[in-house]
N, C-alpha and C positions, 0 to 999 in steps of 0.2 A: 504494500500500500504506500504508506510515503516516506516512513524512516530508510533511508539509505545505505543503513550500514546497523549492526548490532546492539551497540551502547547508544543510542540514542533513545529516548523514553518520550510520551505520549500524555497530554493531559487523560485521552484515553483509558491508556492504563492508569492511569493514578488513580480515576472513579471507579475502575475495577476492584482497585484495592482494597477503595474504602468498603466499597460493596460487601467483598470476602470480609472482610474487619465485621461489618456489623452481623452476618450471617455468624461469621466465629462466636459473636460474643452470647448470641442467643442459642448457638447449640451448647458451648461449656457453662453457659450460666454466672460467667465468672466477670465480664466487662472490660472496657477498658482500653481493648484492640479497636474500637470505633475512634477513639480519641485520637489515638498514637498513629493509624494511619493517614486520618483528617488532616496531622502536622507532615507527613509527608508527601500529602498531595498539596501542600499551601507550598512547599518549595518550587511547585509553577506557577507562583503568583509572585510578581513580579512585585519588590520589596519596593518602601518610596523612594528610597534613593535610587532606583533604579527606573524610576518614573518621577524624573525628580520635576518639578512644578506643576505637574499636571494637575493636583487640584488645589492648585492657588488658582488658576484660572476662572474666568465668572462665566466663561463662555468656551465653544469649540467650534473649528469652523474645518473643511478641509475644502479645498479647489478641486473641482471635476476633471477628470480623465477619465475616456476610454478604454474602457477593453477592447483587446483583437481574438473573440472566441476562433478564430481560423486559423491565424499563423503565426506563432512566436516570434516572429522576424521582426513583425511589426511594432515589434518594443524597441527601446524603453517608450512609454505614452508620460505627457507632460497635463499637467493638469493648468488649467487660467484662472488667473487672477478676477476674470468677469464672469465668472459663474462656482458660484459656491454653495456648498451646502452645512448647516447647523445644525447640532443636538440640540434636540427641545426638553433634554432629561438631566442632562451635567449638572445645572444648579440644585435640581430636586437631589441632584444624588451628593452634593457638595455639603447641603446642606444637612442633610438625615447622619450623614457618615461625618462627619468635621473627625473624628475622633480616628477614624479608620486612618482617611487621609491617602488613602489610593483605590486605583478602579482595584475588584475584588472580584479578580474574574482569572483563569487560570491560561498561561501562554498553550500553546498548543505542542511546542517540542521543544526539546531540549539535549544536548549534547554531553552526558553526565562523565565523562572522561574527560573533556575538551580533548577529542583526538584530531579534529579539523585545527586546533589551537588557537582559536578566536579569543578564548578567556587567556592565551598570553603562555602559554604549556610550552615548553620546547618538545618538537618534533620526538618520537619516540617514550616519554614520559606520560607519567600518569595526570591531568590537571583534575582541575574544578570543575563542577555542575556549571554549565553556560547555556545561557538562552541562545536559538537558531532559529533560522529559518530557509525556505526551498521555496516552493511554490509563487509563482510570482504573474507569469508572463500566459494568463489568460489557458480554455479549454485543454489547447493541444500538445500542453507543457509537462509531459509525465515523467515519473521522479528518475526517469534516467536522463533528463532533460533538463532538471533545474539545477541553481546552483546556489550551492548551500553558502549560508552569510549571517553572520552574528546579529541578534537583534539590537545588539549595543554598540553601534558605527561610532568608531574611532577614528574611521581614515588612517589606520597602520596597516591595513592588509588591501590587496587588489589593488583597482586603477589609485593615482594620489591624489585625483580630484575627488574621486567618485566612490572611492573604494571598492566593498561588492559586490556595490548597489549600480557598477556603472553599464550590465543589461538590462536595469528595469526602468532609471531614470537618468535623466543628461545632468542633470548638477544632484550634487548631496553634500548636505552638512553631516559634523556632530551630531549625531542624535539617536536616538532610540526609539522602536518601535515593537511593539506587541501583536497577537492575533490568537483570538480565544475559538473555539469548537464545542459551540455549546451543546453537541449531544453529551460532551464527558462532564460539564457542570450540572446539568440534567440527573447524569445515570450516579453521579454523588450525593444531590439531592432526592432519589430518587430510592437511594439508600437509607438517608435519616428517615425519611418517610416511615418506611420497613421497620427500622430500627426502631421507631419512636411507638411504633404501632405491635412488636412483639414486644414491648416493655424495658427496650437495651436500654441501661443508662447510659447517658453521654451528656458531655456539653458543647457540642459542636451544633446543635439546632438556630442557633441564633445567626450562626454563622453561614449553613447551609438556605438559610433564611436570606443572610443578607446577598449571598450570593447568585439566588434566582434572581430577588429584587436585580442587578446588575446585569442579569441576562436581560431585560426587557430591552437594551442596546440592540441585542438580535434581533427586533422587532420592527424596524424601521429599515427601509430603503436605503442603500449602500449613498445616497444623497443627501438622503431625508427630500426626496421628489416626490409627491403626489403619485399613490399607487394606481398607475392606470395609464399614466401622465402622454406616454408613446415620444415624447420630447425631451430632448437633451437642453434645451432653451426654456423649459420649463422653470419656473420659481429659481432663477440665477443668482437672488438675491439672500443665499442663505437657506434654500428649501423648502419647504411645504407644513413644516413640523410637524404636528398629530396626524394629518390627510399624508404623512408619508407611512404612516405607520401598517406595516400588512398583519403584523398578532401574529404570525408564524417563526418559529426556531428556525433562522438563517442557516448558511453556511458558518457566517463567523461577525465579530465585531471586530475592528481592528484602531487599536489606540497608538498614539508618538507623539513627541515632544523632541526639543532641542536639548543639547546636551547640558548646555547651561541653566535651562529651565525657562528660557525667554518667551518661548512661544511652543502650543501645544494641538493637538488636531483631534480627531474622531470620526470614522465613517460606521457605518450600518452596513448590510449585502441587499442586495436586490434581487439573489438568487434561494429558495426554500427547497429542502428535499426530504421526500418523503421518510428518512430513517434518519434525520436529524431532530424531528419531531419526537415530542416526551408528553403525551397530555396526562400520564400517571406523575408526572414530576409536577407539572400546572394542577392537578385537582390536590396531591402532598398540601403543594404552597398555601394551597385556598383552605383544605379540610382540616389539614391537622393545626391544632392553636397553637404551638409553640412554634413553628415555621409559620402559619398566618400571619404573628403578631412581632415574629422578626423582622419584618418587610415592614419599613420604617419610612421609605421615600414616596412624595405624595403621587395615587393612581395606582399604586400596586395590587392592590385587590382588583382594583377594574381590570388594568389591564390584561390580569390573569384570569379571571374570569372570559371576557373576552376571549383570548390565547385558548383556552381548554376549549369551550366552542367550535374555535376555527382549525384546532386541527384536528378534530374528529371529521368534522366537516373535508377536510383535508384527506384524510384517510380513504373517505366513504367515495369521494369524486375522483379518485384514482383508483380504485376497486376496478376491475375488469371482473367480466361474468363470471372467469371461470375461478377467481378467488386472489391469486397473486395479484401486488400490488406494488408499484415503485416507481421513480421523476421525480418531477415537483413543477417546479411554476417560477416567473420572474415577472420584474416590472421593467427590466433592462434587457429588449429582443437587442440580439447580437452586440451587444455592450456598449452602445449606444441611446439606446430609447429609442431606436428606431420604431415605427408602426408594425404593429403582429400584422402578420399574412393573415390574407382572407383565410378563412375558415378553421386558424386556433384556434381550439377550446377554451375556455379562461376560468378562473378562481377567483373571486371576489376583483376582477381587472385584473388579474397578471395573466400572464399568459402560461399555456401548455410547453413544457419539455420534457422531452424523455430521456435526458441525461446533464444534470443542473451543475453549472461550474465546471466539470472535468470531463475527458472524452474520449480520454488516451493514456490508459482505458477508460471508461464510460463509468461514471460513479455508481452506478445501479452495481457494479461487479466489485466494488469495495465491498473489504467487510467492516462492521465496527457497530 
């Protein structure tokens, strides 16, 4: 699937962990493993200093770029300065969490050797746990294809402008970047749940709590463009904000900032698949009270209520007769906003695809 090499780890696995953790603790009866593996899945959660101003900021904004879902060639894609898009949720989330004082959402990979050496390891040596990343350059980009690159751009490794970013973008600073996979923040809460409902003690509920709360990022358009919108010219001034919102588990959220902390960003995905979706993790957050009343930033009950809705609804409009199910849907035809073709099917205005984000190979043939 996407790790490249063997020591690399998965926020993935980490909700697996926790999963077995809380299963452990209700069949010895003894507790405890719920807690202890909780702290080793928070090692994919990107420390403040390693997200450093990001919530001093009162706002998030990022500039629009294209995707080339056809040909990787067609990178690196630049984003303008005359069309931008805004989270409409940073300040609710600035303000509920002041105490946290970072997004609280889990990177998606990690390089727990540093055998690439990005955390600074001499070649042949054992290093540190380092954040990474692959995937970059649209559909046709498969993990034998990408090129792996620290989420913490120093400009000491690669081109010396651009460092390892200089396939995906023509200029790059200092700075750091993130990118969350909220089916493994899901299938973590989706454990407490389990856990809280065979009687496991723990204190991680507040946490697992706050951490849906933070998925609702997945719920918005990789622009925050109006779902439906078919225009890349749409809302240029910052987005659409709640009218971008589609209530389905993305692909991903993806957060960055400058190394200094001067300036900071946030986009949403555009793109929904049908096994990224949890609505036993959306009904946890809403039924159980101690994950209810964890969810501290304002709308989180709505939005999850909502969310649980839609992707049942979700499941049931991709059902084929004979039973199997899978795709998803977008508000971004060919990565642009381009107008659906006559005769897509559509989901609450996104449209029908039968292979969302990846294609080579086709994400239907992931596991996860």
């Amino acid at each position: 699937e996407a790790p490249d090499y063997g020591h690399e780890t998965t926020s993935e696995a980490m909700s697996y962990i926790v999963w077995v953790a809380a299963m452990h603790d209700k069949l010895s009866g003894k507790g405890g493993e719920l807690d202890k593996q909780w702290e080793v899945l928070e090692k994919m959660i990107p420390s403040k200093d390693q997200q450093k101003g990001f919530f001093q900021k009162t706002e998030l904004s990022a500039q629009v770029a294209e995707e080339h879902p056809d040909d990787v060639e067609k990178y690196p894609s630049e984003g303008t300065e005359s069309n931008t898009g805004k989270n409409p949720l940073h300040a609710k989330f600035t303000q509920a969490y002041s105490s946290e004082g970072r997004e609280y959402l889990l990177h998606w990979l990690a390089d727990v050797d540093d055998w690439y050496g990005f955390g600074g390891s001499a070649r042949g040596e054992k290093g540190e746990f380092t954040f990474i990343n692959t995937f970059q350059r649209g559909d046709q980009e498969s993990c034998f294809e990408t090129i792996p690159h620290p989420a913490i751009e120093t400009l000491e490794y690669g081109n010396s402008n651009q460092g390892m970013k200089f396939a995906f973008q023509k200029s790059t600073a200092k700075s750091w970047s993130y990118t969350n996979a909220p089916d493994a923040e899901d299938r973590a809460i989706q454990a407490v749940y389990a856990a809280n409902r065979w009687g496991v003690s723990n204190s991680v509920s507040d946490k697992a709590a706050m951490m849906g709360d933070f998925c609702r990022n997945d719920m918005y358009d990789k622009y925050y463009k109006e779902i439906g919108c078919q225009s890349i010219n749409t809302d240029t001034s910052g987005g659409s904000g709640d009218k971008g919102k589609h209530y389905l588990m993305s692909w991903y959220t993806a957060w960055g900032g400058a190394a200094d902390g001067t300036w900071a960003w946030q986009i949403g995905c555009s793109h929904a698949h049908q096994f990224y979706q949890n609505p036993l993790a959306a009904f946890g957050l809403l039924a159980d009270s101690k994950l209810s009343a964890g969810m501290k930033a304002d709308g989180a009950k709505k939005d999850y209520e909502t969310s649980l809705q839609r992707q049942l609804e979700m499941y049931l409009w991709l059902s084929s007769i004979e039973g199997p199910f899978a795709g998803g849907c977008t508000n971004c035809w060919m990565g642009n906003y381009s107008t659906y073709p006559s005769g897509v099917p559509t989901f609450y205005k996104m449209a029908y695809i039968e292979q969302p984000v990846y294609a080579d190979p086709g994400s239907n043939h992931w596991i996860g």
